[in-house]
N, C-alpha and C positions, 0 to 999 in steps of 0.2 A: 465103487461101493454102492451096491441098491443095499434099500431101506425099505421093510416092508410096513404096511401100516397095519394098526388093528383095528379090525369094525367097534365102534360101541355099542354098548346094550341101551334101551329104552332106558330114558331119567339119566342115564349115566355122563352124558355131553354136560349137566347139569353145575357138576363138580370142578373147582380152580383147579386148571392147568400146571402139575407144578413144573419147576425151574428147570428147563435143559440143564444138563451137567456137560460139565469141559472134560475130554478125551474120549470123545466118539466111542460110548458106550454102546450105541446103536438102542439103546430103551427107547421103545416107542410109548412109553408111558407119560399121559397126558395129552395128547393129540387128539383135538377134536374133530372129527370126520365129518359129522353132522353139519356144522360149517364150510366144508369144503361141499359136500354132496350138493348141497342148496346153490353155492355158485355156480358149480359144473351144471347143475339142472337148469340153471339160463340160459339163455340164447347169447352173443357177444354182445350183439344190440339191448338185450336186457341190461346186461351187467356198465357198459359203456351210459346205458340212462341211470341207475343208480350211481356210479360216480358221478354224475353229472348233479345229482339230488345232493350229494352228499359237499361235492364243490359250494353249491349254493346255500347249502345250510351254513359251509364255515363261513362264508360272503358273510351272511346275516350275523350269524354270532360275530366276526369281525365288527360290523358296520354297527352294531350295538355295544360294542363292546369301547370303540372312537366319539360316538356320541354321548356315554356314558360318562367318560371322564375329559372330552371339551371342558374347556376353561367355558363357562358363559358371558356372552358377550356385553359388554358393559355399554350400558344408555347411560350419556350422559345428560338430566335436562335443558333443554336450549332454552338459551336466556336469551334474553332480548332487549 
C-alpha cells in the first residue's frame, strides 16, 4: 500500500494536525511536510547532533527536575 503525500501551502503547516482515523482511509489530511522537508534538508551528521542537543536538554530538565524535589539535607548543630 503507498501513501501519497500532499505538499502544503505557505502558513498552512501552521495549523493542529488532526487525529489519524482507524481503517486506513488513506487521508493524507493533516500531515506536515514542512517538518519532514527541514530534516531531509540535513546532512545524517546534522540531524545525529540535534539528537544529541535534544539528549542533553532532557539530562538538564531531568537533573533539575531531582534537584528540585531533593529532600534538603538536614544540619544538625554540633554540640559540644
Amino acid at each position: 500500500m503507498k501513501t501519497k503525500l500532499r505538499e502544503t501551502s505557505p502558513g498552512e503547516s501552521d495549523r493542529v494536525p488532526e487525529p489519524a482515523t482507524r481503517g486506513g482511509s488513506g487521508s493524507d489530511e493533516g500531515i506536515d511536510l514542512s517538518l519532514l522537508g527541514d530534516s531531509l534538508s540535513k546532512t545524517p551528521w546534522e540531524r545525529m547532533q540535534a539528537n544529541d542537543d535534544a539528549l542533553r536538554f532532557a539530562d538538564s530538565l531531568r537533573a533539575a527536575m531531582e534537584k528540585r524535589n531533593a529532600k534538603p539535607e538536614r544540619t544538625d548543630p554540633q554540640t559540644r
